[in-house]
N, C-alpha and C positions, 0 to 999 in steps of 0.2 A: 777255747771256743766250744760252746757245747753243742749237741748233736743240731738243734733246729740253726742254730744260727752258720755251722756248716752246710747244711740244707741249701738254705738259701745263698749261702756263698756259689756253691755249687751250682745253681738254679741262675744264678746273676750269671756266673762266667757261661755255661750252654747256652743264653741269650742273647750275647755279648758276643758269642763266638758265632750264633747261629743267624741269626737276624741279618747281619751285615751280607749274607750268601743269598737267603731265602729274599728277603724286598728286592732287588732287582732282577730274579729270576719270576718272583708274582707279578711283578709291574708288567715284565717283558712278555708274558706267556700268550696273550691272546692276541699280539700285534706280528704284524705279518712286515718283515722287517727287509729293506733293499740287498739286493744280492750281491751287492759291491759290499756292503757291510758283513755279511757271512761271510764272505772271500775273506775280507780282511780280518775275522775272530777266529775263523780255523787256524791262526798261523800264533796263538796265544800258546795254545800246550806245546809245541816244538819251543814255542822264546822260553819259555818257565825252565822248560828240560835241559836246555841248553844254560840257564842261568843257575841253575843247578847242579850241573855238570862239571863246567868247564871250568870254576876255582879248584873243586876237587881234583881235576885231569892235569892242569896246568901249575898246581902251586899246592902239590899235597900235602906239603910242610912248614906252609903259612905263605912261604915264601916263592917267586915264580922261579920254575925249574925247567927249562926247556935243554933238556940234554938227553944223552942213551943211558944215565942214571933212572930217569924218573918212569918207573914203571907202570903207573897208571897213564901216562902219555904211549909208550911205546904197546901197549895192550890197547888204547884207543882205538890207534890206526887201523886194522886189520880189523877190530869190531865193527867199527864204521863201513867198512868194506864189505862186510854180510852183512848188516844192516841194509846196503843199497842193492845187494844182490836178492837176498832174501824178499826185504820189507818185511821180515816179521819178528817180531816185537820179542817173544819166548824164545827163535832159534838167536836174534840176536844178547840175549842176557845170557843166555845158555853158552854161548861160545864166548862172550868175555869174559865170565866167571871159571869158564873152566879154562882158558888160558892164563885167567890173573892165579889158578889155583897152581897152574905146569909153570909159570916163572917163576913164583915161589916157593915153589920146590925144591926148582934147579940153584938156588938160592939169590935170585934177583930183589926178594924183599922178605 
């Protein structure tokens, strides 16, 4: 493939990747939209995180693992729990990673 026609490949996939985000956020921008409907799109980024999460938390190894083996479940709980205490986003990464860093140490994984 020579240089222009990677160009353009490159040029297609940014388009392809970008369009599908920008057109519904240009359509949406100047429309004053029901509050019953924001209620209900605040609750998008918590479903994603959660949809993201929770194979990794519950099935680290492909497979579902709910026991006192599975270390990123038993590091959850207690994350979660400064999470509700905190609600803050940095003290809660901060305190799972360095907890997932002190069970692996201690040789849990």
């Amino acid at each position: 493939m020579d240089g222009v026609n990677l160009f353009l490949a490159i040029l297609a996939m940014g388009a392809v990747t970008y369009l599908p985000r920008a057109l519904p956020l240009l359509a949406l921008a100047d429309r004053v939209m029901p509050p019953k409907l924001l209620r209900f799109l605040q609750g998008f980024p918590v479903a994603v995180l959660a949809a993201f999460a929770m194979p990794l938390v519950l099935a680290p190894e492909g497979s579902l693992e709910i026991s006192a083996g599975n270390l990123a479940l038993l590091v959850t709980i207690p994350t979660l729990l400064v999470a509700r205490m905190t609600r803050s986003i940095i003290a809660t990464v901060i305190f799972g990673s360095v907890l997932m860093a002190v069970f692996r140490l201690l040789g849990g994984g």
